[in-house]
C-alpha positions in Angstrom: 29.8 -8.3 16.5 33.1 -9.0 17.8 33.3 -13.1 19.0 35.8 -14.8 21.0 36.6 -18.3 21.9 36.9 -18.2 25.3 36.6 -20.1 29.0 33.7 -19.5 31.4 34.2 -20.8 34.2 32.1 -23.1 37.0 32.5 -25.0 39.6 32.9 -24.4 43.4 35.1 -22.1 45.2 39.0 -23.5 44.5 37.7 -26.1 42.6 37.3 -24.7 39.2 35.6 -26.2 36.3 35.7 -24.6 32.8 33.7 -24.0 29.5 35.2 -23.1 25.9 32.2 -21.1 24.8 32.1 -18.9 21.6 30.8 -15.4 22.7 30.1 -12.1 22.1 33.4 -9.8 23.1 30.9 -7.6 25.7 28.8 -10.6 27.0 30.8 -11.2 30.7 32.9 -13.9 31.2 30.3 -16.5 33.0 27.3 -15.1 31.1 25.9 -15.4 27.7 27.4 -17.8 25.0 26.7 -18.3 21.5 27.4 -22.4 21.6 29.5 -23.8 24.1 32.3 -26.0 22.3 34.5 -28.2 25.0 35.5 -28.0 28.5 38.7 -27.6 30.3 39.3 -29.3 33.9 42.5 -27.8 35.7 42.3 -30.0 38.5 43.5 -33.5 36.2 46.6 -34.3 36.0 48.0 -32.7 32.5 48.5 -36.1 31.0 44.8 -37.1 31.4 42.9 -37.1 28.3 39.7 -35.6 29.4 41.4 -32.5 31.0 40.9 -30.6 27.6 38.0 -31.8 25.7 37.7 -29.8 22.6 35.1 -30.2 19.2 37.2 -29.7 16.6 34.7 -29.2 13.5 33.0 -26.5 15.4 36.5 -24.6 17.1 36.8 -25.0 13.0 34.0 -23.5 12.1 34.3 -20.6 14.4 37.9 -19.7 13.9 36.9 -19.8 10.0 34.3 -17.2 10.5 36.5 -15.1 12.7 36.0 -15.6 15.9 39.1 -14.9 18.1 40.6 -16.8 21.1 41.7 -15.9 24.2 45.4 -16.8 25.0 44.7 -19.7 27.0 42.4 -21.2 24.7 44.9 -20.8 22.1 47.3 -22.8 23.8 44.6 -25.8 23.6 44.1 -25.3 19.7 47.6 -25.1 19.2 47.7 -28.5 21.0 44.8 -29.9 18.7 46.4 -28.6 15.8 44.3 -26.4 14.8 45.7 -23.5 14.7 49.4 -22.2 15.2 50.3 -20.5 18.0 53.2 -18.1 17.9 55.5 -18.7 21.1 56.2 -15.4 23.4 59.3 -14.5 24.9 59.4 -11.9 27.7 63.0 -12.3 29.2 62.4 -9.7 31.5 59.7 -11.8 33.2 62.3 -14.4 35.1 64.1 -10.8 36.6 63.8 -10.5 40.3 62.3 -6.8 41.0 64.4 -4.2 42.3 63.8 -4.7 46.1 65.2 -8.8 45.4 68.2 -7.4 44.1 69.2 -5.2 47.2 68.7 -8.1 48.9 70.6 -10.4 46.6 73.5 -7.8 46.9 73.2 -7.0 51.0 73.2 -11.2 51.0 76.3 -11.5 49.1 78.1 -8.6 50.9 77.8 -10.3 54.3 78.8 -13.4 52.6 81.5 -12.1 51.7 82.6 -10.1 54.4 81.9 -13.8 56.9 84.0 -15.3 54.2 86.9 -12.7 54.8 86.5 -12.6 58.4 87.2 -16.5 58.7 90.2 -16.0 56.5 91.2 -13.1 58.9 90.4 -15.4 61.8 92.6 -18.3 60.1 95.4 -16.1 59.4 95.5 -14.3 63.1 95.7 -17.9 65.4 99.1 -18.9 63.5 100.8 -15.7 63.7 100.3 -15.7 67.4 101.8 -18.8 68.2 104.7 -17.7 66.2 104.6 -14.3 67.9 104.8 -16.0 71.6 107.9 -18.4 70.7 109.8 -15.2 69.6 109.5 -13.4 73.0 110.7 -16.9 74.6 113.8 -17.4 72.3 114.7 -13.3 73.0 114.4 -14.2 76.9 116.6 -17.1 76.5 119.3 -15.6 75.5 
């Protein structure tokens, strides 16, 4: 029988509450448990004490015999120190998809075509001033 150290969760609609139960792999997520072992509240603020309340000797216990947990529940054993956690890296997560890109690049296009078009704009009003005095001088003389 394949066991897991895993959250079940409770509580109310968008006001969840959860269990660190030890359970069978098949039993569903908010059924059966062997022995229910902390409890995790999301809604605390993450420096509160009682937002992860854990018993060590049994998460022990269990992890000894084999039971395996979930990633989040890792997380909170690695906290407790009891058991190592290896850090993941996914660089590719932080990428925006391939429809924010286009629109990263159509962004900095007009940006840069605006940017040119003030220059342009900049540039034109003092060549005309200088091209009106010229017509003046040549019908002065």
């Amino acid at each position: 029988m394949a066991i897991s150290i895993r959250l079940s969760r409770g509580g109310s609609k968008k006001r969840p509450y959860y269990r660190i139960v030890v359970a069978d792999a098949r039993a569903p997520r908010d059924g059966k448990f062997i022995e229910k072992i902390g409890n995790y509240n999301p809604l605390l603020a993450k420096d509160a004490e009682n937002r992860v309340v854990l018993d060590a000797d049994r998460a022990k216990h269990w992890l000894s015999v084999g039971a395996q947990p979930t990633d989040r529940v890792a997380r909170f054993l690695d906290a407790a120190g009891l058991r190592e956690r290896a850090a993941r890296q996914n660089p590719n997560k932080g990428k925006p998809g391939e429809k924010a890109t286009e629109r990263a690049e159509e962004r900095a296009e007009k940006v840069k075509a605006a940017e040119e078009a003030a220059a342009a704009e900049k540039a034109a009003p003092a060549a005309e001033p200088e091209a009106a005095e010229a017509p003046a001088d040549a019908t002065a003389e």
